[in-house]
N, C-alpha and C positions, 0 to 999 in steps of 0.2 A: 431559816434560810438566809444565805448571807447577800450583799446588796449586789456583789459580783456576779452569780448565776444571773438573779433577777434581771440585774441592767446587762448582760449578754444575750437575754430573751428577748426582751422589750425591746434592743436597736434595732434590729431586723424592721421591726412589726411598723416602726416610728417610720422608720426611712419608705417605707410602702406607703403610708399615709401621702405622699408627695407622685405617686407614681400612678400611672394610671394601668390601672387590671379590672378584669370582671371579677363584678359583685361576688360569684361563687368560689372564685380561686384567692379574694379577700379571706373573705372570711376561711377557705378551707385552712389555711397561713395561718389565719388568726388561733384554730381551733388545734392545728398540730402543735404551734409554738408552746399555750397550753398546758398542752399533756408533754412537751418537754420538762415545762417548769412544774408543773402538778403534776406525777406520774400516775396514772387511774388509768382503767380498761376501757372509759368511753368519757365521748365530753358531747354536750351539743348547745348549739346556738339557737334561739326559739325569740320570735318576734311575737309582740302583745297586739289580736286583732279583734278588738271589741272585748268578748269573753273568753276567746279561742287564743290558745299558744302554737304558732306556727314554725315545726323545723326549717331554718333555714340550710342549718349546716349539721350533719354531724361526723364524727368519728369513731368506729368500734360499736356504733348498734347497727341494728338488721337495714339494710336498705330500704324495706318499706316502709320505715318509722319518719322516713320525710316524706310519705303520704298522708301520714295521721294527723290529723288537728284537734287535741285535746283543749279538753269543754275546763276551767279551772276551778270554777267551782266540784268538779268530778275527782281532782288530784290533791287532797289536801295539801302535800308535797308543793308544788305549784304556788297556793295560795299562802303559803308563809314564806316563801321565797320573796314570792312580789310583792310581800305586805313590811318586809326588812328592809330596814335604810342600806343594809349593808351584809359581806356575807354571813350564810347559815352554814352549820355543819351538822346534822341530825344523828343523833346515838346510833351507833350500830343495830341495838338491839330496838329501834322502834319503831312499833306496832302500824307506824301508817302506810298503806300501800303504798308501793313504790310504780312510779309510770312507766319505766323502760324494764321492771319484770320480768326474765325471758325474752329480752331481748336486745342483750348484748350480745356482738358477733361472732360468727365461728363455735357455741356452745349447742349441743346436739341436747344434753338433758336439761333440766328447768330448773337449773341453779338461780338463784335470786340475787338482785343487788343489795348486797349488806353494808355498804361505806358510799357516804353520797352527801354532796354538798351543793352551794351553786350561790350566784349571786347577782340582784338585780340588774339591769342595768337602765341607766335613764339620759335622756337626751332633753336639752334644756328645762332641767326639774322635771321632766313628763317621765312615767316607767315605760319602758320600751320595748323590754324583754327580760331575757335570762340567760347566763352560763350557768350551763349544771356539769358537773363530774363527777361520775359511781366509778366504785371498785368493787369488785369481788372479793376482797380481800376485808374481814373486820375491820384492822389494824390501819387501813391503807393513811389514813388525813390524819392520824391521830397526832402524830409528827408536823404536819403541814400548818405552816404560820397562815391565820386567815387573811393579815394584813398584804401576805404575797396577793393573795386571791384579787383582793381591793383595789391592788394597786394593776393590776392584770386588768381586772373590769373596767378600770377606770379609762384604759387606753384602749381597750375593746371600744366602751364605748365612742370616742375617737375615731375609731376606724369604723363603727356603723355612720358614726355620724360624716364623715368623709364619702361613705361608698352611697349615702342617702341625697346628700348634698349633689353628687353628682347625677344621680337617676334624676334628684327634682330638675337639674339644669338640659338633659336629654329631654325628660317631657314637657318640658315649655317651651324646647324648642319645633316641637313638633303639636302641640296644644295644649297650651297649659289647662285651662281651664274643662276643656274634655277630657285629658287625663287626671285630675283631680275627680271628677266626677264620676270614673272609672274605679278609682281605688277607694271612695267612697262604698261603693256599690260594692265591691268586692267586702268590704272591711264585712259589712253586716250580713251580707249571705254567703256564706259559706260554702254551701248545697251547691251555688252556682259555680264554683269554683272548679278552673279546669285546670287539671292537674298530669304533669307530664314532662319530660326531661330530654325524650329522642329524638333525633331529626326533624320525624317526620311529624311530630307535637308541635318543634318549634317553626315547622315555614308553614304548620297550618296557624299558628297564632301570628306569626309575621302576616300574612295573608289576611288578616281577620283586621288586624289596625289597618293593614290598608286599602281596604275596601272599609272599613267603617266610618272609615273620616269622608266617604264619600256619600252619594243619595243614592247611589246604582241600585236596582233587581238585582236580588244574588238569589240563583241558586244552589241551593245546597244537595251535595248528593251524598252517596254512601248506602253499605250495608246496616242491615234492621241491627238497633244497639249502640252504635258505635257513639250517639251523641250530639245528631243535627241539632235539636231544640237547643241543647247546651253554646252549639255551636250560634243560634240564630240569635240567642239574649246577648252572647258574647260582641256577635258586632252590631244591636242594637245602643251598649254599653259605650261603644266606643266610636257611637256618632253623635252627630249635635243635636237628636232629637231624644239623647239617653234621659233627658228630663220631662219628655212625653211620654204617654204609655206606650205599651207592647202589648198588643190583643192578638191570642191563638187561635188557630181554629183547625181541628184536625178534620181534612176532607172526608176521610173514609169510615166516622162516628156517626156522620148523620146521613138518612136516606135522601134521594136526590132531592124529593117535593121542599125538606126543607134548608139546602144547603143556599139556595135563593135569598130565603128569609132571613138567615144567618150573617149572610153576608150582605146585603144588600138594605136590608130590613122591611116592614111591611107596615099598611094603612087598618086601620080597622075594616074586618071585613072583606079583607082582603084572601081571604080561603077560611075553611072552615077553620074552626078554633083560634080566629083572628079577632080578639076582643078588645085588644088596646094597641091603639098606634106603637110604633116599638124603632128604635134606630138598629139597626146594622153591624158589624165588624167594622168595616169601612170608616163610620162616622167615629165610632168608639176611638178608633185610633187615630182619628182629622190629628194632623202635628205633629203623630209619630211614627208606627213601625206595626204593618201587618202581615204578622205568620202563618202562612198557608204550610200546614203539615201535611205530607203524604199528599202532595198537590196533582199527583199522575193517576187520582182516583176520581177525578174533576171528571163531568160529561162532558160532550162538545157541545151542548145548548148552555151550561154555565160557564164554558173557555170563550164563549163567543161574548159572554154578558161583559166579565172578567176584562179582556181583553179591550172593551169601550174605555172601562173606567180606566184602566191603566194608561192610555193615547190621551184623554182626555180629563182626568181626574171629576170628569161628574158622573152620578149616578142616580137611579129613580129608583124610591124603596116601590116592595111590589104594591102592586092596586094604586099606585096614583101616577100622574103625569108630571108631577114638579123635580125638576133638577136640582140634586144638590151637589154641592162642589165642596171636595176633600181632599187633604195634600196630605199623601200616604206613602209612605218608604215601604214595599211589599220585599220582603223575604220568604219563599217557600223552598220547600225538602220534601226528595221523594228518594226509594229507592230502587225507582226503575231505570232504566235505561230511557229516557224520553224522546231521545232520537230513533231508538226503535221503534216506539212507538206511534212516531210520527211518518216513519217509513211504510210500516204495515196500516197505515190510517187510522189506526186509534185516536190520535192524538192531533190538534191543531198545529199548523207548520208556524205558522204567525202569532201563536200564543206561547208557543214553545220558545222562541225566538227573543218574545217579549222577555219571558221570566228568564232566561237564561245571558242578559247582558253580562254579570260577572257569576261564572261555574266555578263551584268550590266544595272539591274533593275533601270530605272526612276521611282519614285512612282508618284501616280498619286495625282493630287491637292487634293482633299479627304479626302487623306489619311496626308495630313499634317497639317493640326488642324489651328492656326492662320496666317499660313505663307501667306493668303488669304486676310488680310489685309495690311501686309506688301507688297505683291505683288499689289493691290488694289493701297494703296500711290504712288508705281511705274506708275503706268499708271496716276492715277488724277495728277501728276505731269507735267505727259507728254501733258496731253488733256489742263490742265491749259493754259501752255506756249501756245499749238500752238490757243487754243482761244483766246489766249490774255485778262484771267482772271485773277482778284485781287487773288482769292482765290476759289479751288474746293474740295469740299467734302464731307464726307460722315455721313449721322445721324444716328442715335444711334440704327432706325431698319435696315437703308441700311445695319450694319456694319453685323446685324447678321440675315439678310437676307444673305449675303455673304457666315456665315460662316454655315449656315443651309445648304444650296444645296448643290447636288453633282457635278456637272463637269463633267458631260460626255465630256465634248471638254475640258479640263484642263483649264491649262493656257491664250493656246490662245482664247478661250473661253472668259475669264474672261479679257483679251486687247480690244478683239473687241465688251464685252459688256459694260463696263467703256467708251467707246469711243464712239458709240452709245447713252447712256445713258444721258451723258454729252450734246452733240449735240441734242436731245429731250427737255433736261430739258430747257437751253436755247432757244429752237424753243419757248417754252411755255411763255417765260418772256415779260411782255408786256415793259419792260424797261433792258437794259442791266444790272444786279447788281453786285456788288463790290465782292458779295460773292455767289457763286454758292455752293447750296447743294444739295445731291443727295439721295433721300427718296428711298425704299424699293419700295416704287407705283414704279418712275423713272425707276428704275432697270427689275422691269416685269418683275423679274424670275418665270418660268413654276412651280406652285404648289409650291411655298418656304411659300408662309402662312402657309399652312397647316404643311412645315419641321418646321419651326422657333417655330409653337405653339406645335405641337402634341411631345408627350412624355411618353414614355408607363405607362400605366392606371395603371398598378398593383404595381408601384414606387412612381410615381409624382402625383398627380388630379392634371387634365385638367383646365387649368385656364379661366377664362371669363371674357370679357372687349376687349376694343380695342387692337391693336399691341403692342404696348409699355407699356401696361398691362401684358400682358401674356408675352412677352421679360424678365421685369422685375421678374414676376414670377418664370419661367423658372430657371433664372440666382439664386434665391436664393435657390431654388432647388438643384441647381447644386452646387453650391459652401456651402451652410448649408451638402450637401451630401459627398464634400470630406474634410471641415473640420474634418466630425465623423473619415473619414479613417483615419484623420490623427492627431486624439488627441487635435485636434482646434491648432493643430500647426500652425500658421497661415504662417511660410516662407516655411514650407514642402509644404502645399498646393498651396500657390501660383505656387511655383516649376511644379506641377503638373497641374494645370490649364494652364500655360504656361503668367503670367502675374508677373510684379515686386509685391517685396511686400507692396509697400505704395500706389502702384494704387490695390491692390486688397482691404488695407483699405477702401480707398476711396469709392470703389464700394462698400463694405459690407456697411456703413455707410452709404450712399445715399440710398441703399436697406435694412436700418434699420434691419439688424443685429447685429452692433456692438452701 
């Protein structure tokens, strides 16, 4: 490669280093300019968190692959990547599974990546991540000076360290020291990790910083699934008490006699089977943060108890008369309507009142458009590792069987049928394979045929053919319909479809529109 292409690539990306854009429209820049100068079918951008490699950015794999957080010890691929001062280029022909397997974009059968390379990147001598870039093609690097690659990395890293510089200078202005302790927390569990990219994702996490930097009662509402507990760690994380515990307690596990005890605690002797003094929820968490789960299963002789300590932060464990005094940031989730139930008398008016200073709507999976595959890549990640698969995922009707149905069970709906699904589709394989995919049949969502094709008649005609007929149909339906909103503007639209705009080419152009 000669030094004129390269430095035509590289001015662009330099002069952005100066300019202020979001983190994701960086790096999307960073990752197309790339695959200008290194031509290959996919490239992705992946941060180093603890043991976890996290997509930040990719191009040309499956949308749900920026749900996935691969384990590196799991990818050998991975582990000699980050263990090279500099880049790799791996044989065509070798034997170590490859992580993006079946899931480069727009491919219907289980073609493999056979050409692939990548290279570390590091931020004041620390390793920080990785650019990787497969082809489908043997032959593809064979030609490719690696020195391009290096010298590409090198100003990548630049530009992480640019778009990182300025996130630290945002969160100090808003608390340094709580959002250090945030991403902390994040780095090592992962599980807790809330993952999501639409709307209605983002003003429930806006909402979340800003109720946690404060001490308020929040309650939390939402349908069964969708993720309150997730939600409740999240703005315990991002208060000033995230260095205190979080103690749970689901109301509707224990029976009434001893939801008292639980919460309150007891004296020896204080009811039968009371043989050792014992503290409380309350005490357990003096400093920090107590989670009342399914808090609308509460009686009204413990909303009354409940209600002291909250006005006055003391309480008396049972069987004695001593007060203790405890400074508690109470967060509870239910998913009833509580104002109903405070209507029809179930429910205390004045306890209700108490836990509800800031209400905070979980939306429910439905209602958030693609976050369904991102969330999707989360679990096939997870089902992967523990089956000790090459590679798990999803085709092109599974994706929007997906994103057809509703969700009555949200989320965890959508863990325990990806997990299920998974465990099926292998029960089926008369040989164990390299590459597990998961079809729309696998899935056996209740009635998603009929969501995926049907489309109101007076808009669309009803399309005819197989699955992946009418899919494709649909989709240019859809997308030929928010071109017109949007003047064939084609980056407004993408915008509003919720896809980049060179995978929205893509797709026009396979669905012979463009």
């Amino acid at each position: 490669m000669t030094a004129k292409p390269l430095l035509t690539t590289l001015l662009p990306l330099v002069a952005d280093l100066s300019r202020e854009l979001p983190e994701g429209e960086r790096y999307r820049r960073l990752l197309q300019a790339m695959r200008a100068l290194l031509p290959c079918d996919a490239a992705a951008l992946l941060r180093l968190e603890g043991e976890w490699l996290v997509p930040l950015a990719v191009d040309g794999l499956s949308p749900d692959t920026l749900g996935r957080r691969f384990k590196v010890s799991e990818h050998p691929r991975f582990e000699i990547l980050l263990s090279s001062p500099g880049p790799t280029r791996f044989d065509s022909d070798s034997q170590l599974p490859d992580p993006y397997d079946g899931l480069v974009a727009g491919l219907h059968g289980h073609l493999e990546v056979h050409d692939c390379m990548g290279c570390p990147l590091f931020i004041d001598d620390q390793p920080w991540g990785l650019l990787t870039l497969d082809a489908l093609d043997t032959e593809r690097f064979e030609r490719v000076e690696l020195d391009a690659l290096q010298a590409f990395a090198s100003l990548a890293a630049a530009t992480v360290n640019v778009a990182e510089r300025i996130e630290r200078l945002a969160l100090r202005a808003e608390d340094e020291h709580q959002r250090a302790e945030i991403y902390r927390q994040a780095s090592g569990q992962q599980h807790k990790e809330m993952i999501g990219q639409s709307k209605a994702h983002k003003r429930l996490v806006d909402e979340i910083k800003l109720v946690g930097g404060s001490d308020l009662t929040v309650l939390i509402t939402g349908e069964t699934g969708v993720g309150k507990e997730l939600v409740a760690q999240a703005i315990h994380a991002a208060s000033s008490r995230a260095d205190k515990p979080m103690i749970s307690l689901n109301c509707a596990a224990l029976p009434e006699t001893l939801v008292e005890s639980e919460l309150f605690g007891h004296v020896r002797g204080a009811f039968t089977g009371a043989l050792n003094e014992r503290r409380g929820k309350f005490e357990l968490a003096n400093g920090g943060t107590l989670f009342l789960d399914e808090v609308g299963e509460l009686s009204l002789t413990v909303q009354a108890k409940l209600l002291r300590v909250l006005q006055s932060g003391q309480l008396q464990r049972l069987g004695s008369d001593k007060e203790h005094q405890v400074d508690v940031r109470l967060i509870a989730a239910t998913n009833r309507d509580l104002a109903e139930e405070v209507r029809n008398g179930r429910y205390r008016a004045d306890f209700y009142h108490r836990l509800s200073v800031y209400p905070l709507q979980v939306p429910a999976l439905r209602e958030r458009g693609r976050d369904v595959l991102l969330l999707a890549g989360f679990f096939l990640e997870q089902n992967r590792s523990r089956m000790g698969l090459g590679s798990l995922r999803l085709t092109g009707d599974a994706q929007a069987a997906l994103l057809a149905y509703n969700w009555p069970g949200n989320v965890r709906e959508l863990e325990h049928l990806i997990g299920r699904s998974a465990l099926k589709a292998l029960g089926n394989c008369r040989e164990r394979p390299k590459i597990l995919s998961l079809s729309a049949h696998d899935l056996d969502l209740p009635d998603v045929t009929a969501a995926v094709i049907e489309v109101p008649v007076e808009t669309v005609p009803m399309a005819t053919g197989d699955l992946r007929q009418a899919t494709e149909h649909y989709q240019r339906q859809v997308i030929s319909a928010c071109l017109e909103r949007h003047q064939h503007n084609w980056a407004g639209a993408a915008r509003e479809l919720g896809l980049d705009r060179a995978n929205l080419g893509r797709m026009a152009k396979r669905l012979g529109l463009k």
